[in-house]
C-alpha positions in Angstrom: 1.7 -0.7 -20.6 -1.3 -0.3 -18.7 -2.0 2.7 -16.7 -3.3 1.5 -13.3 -3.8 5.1 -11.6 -2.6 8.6 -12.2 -2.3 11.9 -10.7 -2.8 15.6 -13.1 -1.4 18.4 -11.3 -2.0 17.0 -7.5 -1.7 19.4 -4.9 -1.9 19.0 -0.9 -1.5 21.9 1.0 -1.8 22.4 5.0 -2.3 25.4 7.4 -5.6 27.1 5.4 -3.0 30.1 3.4 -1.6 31.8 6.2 1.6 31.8 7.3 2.2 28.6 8.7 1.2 27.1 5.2 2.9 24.0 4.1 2.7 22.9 0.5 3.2 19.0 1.4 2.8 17.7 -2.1 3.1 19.9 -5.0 1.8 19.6 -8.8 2.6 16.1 -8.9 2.0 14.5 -12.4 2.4 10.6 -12.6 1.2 7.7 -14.3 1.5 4.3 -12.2 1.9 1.3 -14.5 0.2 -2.1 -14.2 2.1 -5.3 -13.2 5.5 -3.3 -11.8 7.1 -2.1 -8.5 7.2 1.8 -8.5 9.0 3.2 -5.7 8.9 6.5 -4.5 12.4 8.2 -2.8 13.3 11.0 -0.9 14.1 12.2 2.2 11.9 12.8 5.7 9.7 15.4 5.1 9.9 14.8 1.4 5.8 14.4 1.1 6.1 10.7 0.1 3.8 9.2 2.6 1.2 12.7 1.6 1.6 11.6 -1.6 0.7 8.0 -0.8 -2.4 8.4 1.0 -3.4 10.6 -2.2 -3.5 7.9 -4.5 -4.9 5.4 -1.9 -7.9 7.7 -1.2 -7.3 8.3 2.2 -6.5 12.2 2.1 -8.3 14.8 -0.1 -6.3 16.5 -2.4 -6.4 20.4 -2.2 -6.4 20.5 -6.2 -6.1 18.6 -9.3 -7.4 15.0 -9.8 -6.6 11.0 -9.0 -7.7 9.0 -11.7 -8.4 5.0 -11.5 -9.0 4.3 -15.0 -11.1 7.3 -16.2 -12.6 7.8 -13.0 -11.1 11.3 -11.2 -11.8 10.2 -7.7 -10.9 13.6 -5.6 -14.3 15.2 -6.0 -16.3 12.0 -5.3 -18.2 11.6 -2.1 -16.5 9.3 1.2 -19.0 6.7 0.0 -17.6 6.4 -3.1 -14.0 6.7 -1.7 -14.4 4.2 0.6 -16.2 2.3 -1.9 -13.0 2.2 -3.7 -10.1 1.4 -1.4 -12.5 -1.8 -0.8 -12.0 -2.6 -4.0 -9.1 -1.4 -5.4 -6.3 -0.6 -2.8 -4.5 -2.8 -0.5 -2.2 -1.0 1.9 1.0 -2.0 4.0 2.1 0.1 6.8 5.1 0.8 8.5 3.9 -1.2 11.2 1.7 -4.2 10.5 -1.1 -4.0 13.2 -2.0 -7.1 13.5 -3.9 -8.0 16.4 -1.8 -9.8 18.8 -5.0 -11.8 20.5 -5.4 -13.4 17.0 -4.3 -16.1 15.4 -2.8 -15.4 11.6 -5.5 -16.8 9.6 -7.9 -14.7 12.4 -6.0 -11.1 10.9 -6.3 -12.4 7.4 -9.9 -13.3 7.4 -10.8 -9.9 9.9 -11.6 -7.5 6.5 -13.8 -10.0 5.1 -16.0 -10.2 8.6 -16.0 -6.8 8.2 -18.0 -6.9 4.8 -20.3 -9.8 6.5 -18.6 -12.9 5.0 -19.3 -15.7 7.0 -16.6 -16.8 9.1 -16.3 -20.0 7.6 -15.5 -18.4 3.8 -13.2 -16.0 5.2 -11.1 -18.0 7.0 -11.3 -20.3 4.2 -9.6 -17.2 1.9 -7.4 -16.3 4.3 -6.1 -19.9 4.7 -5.6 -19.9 0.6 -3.7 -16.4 1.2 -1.3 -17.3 3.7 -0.5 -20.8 2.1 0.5 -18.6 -1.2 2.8 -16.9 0.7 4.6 -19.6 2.2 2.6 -19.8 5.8 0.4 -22.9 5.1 2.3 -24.1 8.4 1.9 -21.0 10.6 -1.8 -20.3 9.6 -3.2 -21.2 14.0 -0.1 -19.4 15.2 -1.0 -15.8 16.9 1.5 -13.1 16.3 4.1 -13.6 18.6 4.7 -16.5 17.6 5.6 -15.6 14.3 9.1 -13.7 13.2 9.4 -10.3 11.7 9.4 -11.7 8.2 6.1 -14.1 8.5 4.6 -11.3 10.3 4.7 -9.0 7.4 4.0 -11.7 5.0 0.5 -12.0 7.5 -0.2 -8.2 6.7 0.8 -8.4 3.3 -1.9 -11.7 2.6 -4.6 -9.6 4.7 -3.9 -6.6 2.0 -4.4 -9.5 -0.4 -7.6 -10.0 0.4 -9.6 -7.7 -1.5 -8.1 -9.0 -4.9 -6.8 -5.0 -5.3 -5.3 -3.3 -8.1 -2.6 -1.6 -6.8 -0.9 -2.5 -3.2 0.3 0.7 -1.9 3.6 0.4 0.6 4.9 3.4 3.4 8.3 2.3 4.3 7.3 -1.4 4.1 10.8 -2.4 5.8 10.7 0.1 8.6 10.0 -2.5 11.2 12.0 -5.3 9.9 15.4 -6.8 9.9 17.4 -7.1 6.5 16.9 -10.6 6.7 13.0 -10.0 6.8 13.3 -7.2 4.4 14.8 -9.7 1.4 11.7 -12.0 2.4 9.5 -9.3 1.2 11.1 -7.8 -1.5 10.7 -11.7 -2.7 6.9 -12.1 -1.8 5.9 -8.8 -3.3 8.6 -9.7 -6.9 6.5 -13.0 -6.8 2.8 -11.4 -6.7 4.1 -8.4 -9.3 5.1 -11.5 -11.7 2.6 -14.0 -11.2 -0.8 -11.7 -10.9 0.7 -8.5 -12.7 0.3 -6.8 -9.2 0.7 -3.1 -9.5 2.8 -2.1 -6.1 3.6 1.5 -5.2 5.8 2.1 -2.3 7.8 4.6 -0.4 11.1 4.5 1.3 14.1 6.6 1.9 16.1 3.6 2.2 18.5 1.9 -0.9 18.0 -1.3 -0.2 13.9 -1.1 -1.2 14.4 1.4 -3.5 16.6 -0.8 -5.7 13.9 -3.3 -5.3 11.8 -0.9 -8.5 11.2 -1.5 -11.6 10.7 2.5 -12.1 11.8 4.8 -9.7 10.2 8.4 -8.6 12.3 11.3 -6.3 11.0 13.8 -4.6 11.9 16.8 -2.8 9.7 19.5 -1.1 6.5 17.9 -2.3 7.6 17.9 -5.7 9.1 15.0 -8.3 12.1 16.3 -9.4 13.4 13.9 -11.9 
């Protein structure tokens, strides 16, 4: 299999060595494969969601290196960083914010505005995006008119839109109904099949955690099986 990114000896640490230190993610060694669901267990306070924004280059680690391809990213400078979650990383969050004065196709297509597309192109992707994921007929509906399920399906397609690597998930069911939560586990099986999608999420909750291909536990910052 293909190794989409890996951690060597990862460390996070808070509170600068005194006594209020906290070790949130501790000497973590992984390799994340290409085209599969890895999902990452544990309890509250475990250091998955640390971990997380460690491999999706939002948080510096405090030693040891993040590797996309053969590229350790840790040292690099924001630029670069940012650079890279551009193009590499799309992110789900426990909560989808979506903007509510928008329509769906409007939330897909806001990254691309960001970059300077024209409107017209983005919206254009965004359409093609949604309709992939089922919500060709919702695309001019703003977010309250949509359900739970078709909401997250929105944030997923606007994750989407960068064409990334690796789609990185916190607790992508927190704000969901079990209903809503199968719909997803379906989208993100189909996009992990059809464009060998790399997805790494989090959870402390059975139902998405049976929802790996591989599975990861960890427990005061570290993995532990």
């Amino acid at each position: 299999m293909t190794v989409t990114v890996r951690t060597e000896n990862l460390w996070k640490t808070y509170g600068g060595g005194g006594p209020h230190q906290v070790d949130a993610v501790r000497d973590v060694t992984i390799e994340i494969e290409r085209g599969e669901i890895t999902a990452i267990g544990g309890p509250s306070g475990s250091g998955k969601t640390t971990l997380l924004s460690l491999v999706g280059l939002l948080t510096r680690p405090t030693k040891g290196k993040v590797l996309y391809g053969d590229q350790d990213f840790s040292g690099l400078s924001e630029v670069f960083r940012t650079r890279a979650r551009r193009q590499r990383i799309g992110f789900i969050f426990q909560a989808q914010y979506l903007i509510p004065q928008l329509t769906a196709v409007e939330n897909v297509a806001l990254p691309m505005l960001c970059l300077d597309v024209p409107r017209s192109e983005a919206e254009k992707l965004a359409a093609i995006r949604l309709s992939s994921l089922g919500m060709n007929h919702r695309l001019d509906f703003r977010v309250a008119e949509l359900s739970g399920g078709e909401q997250q399906r929105v944030s997923i397609a606007r994750s989407l839109m960068n064409a990334p690597e690796i789609l990185i998930a916190d607790e992508p069911n927190a704000s969901i109904d079990e209903k809503s939560a199968e719909e997803l586990h379906f989208v993100l099986r189909e996009m992990v099949e059809r464009n060998k999608l790399t997805v790494l999420l989090a959870s402390h909750d059975a139902q998405v955690l049976n929802w790996a291909d591989r599975r990861l536990n960890m427990r005061d910052g570290k993995i532990v099986d």
